[in-house]
C-alpha positions in Angstrom: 14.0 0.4 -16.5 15.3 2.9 -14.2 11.8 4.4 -12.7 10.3 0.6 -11.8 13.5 0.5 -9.9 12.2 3.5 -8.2 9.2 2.3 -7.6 10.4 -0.7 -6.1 12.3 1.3 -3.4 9.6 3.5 -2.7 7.4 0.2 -2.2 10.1 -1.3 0.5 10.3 2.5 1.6 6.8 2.2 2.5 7.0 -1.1 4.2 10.0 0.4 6.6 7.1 3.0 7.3 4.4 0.3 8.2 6.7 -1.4 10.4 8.0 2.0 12.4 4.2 2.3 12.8 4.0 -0.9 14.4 6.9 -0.3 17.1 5.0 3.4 17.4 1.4 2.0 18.1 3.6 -1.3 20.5 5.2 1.7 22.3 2.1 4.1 22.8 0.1 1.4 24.2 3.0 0.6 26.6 3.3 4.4 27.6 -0.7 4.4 28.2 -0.6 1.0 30.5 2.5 2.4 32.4 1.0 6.0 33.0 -2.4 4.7 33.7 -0.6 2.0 36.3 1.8 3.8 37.8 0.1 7.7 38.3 -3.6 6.8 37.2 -3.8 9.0 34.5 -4.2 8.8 31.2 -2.1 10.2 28.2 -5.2 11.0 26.5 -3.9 10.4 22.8 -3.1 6.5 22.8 -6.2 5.6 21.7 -6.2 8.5 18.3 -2.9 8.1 17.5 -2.6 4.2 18.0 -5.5 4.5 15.2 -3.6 6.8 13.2 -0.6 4.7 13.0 -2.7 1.9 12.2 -3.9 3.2 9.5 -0.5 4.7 8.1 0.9 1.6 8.8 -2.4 -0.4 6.4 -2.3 2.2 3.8 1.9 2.1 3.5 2.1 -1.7 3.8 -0.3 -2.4 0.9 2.8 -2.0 -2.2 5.3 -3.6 -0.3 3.1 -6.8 0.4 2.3 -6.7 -2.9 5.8 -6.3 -4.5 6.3 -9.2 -1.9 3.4 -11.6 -2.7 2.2 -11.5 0.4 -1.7 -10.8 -0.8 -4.0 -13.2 -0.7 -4.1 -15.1 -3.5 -6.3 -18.3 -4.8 -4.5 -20.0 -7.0 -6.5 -22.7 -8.0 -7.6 -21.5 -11.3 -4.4 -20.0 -11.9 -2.4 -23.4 -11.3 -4.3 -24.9 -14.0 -2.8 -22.4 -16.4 -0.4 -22.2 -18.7 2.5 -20.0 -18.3 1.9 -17.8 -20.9 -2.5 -17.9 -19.7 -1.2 -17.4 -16.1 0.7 -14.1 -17.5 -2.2 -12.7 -19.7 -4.6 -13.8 -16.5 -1.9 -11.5 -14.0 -1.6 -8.9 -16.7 -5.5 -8.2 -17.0 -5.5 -8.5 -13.3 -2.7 -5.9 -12.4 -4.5 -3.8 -15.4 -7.6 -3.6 -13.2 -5.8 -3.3 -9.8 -4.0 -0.5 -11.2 -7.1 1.4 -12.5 -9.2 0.7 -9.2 -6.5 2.4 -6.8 -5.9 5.3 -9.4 -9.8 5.9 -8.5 -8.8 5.1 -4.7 -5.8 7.9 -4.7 -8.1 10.6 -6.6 -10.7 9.8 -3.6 -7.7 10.2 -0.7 -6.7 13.1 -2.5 -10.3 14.8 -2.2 -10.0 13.5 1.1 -7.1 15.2 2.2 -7.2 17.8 0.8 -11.0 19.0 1.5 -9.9 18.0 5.1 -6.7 20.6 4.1 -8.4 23.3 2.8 -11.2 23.6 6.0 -8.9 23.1 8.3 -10.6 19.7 9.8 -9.6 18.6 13.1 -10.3 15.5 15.3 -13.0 15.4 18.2 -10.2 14.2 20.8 -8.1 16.2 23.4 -5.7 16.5 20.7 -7.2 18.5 18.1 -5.4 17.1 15.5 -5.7 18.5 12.3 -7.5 15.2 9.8 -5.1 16.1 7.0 -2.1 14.5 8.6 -3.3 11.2 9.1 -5.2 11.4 5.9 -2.4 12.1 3.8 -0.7 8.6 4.4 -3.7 7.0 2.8 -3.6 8.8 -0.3 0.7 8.1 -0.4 -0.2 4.7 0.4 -2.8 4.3 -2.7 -0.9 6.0 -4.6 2.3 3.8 -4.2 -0.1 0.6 -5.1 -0.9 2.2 -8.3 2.4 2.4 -9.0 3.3 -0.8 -8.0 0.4 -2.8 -10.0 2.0 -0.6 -12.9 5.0 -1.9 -12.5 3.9 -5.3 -12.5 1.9 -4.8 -15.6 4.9 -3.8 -17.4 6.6 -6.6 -15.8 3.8 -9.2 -17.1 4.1 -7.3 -20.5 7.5 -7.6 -20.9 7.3 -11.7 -20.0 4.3 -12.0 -22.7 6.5 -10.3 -25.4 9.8 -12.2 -24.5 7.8 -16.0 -24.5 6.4 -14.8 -27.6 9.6 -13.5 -29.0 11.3 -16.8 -28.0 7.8 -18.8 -29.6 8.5 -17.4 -33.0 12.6 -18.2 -32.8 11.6 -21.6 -32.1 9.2 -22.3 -34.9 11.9 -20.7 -37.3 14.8 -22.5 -36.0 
């Protein structure tokens, strides 16, 4: 289906954003240690926006490591499965992934924009208004909800096909 192959490019979208975040934070931190070396003085904003880019880079990552099984995963229950069991145990648990980080992006979304509407800014030099790193988290969530539907589908689609092929065999 056309909009799962959306969603998988808006997954590996988000994981080219985690990794620009790494080079950004790898490159701040390198400006700071060669201003602070060379002149003394600090750039003042390494240390909020280092954090900032950290958590864009957590919050965008999360789909594409999931698209990627790269999560975390204990297997040992699920080795001792069945395939069809293993895909009823991954459907129920993509079922519950998906519901728990639609709750997640509702609460970024108060977040943000609460943050938005009273004009929230950071403690630091920098002012920086809280909406802008917020926002990330609640794209971030939002693409994992997305991407625990599509594997739902996914698992759905396997669990009807087994069956489908299940029901030719005991015909045939």
């Amino acid at each position: 289906m056309r909009i799962f192959k959306i969603i998988q490019k808006l997954s590996l979208f988000g994981g080219i954003i985690a990794g620009a975040c790494i080079l950004l934070i790898t490159g701040l931190i390198l400006l700071e240690i060669l201003a602070r070396s060379s002149t003394g003085i600090s750039i003042l904003i390494a240390e909020e926006y280092s954090a900032y880019l950290l958590v864009v880079f957590g919050s965008m990552a999360l789909a594409y490591t999931l698209k990627s099984d790269g999560h975390i995963r204990v297997d040992l229950i699920l080795s001792k499965l069945s395939s069809r069991n293993k895909s009823v145990v991954n459907l129920i648990c993509s079922t519950i992934g998906f519901i728990v980080f639609v709750y997640i992006s509702f609460e970024n979304w108060k977040l943000f924009f609460g943050s938005w509407l009273i004009k929230e800014t950071s403690m630091h030099y920098s002012k920086t208004p809280l909406y802008l790193p917020q926002f990330p988290l609640f794209l971030g969530s939002i693409l994992m909800a997305l991407q625990f539907l599509s594997m739902f589908v996914d698992y759905l689609q396997n669990l009807i096909k087994a069956k489908g092929r299940v029901i030719e065999k005991e015909r045939g």
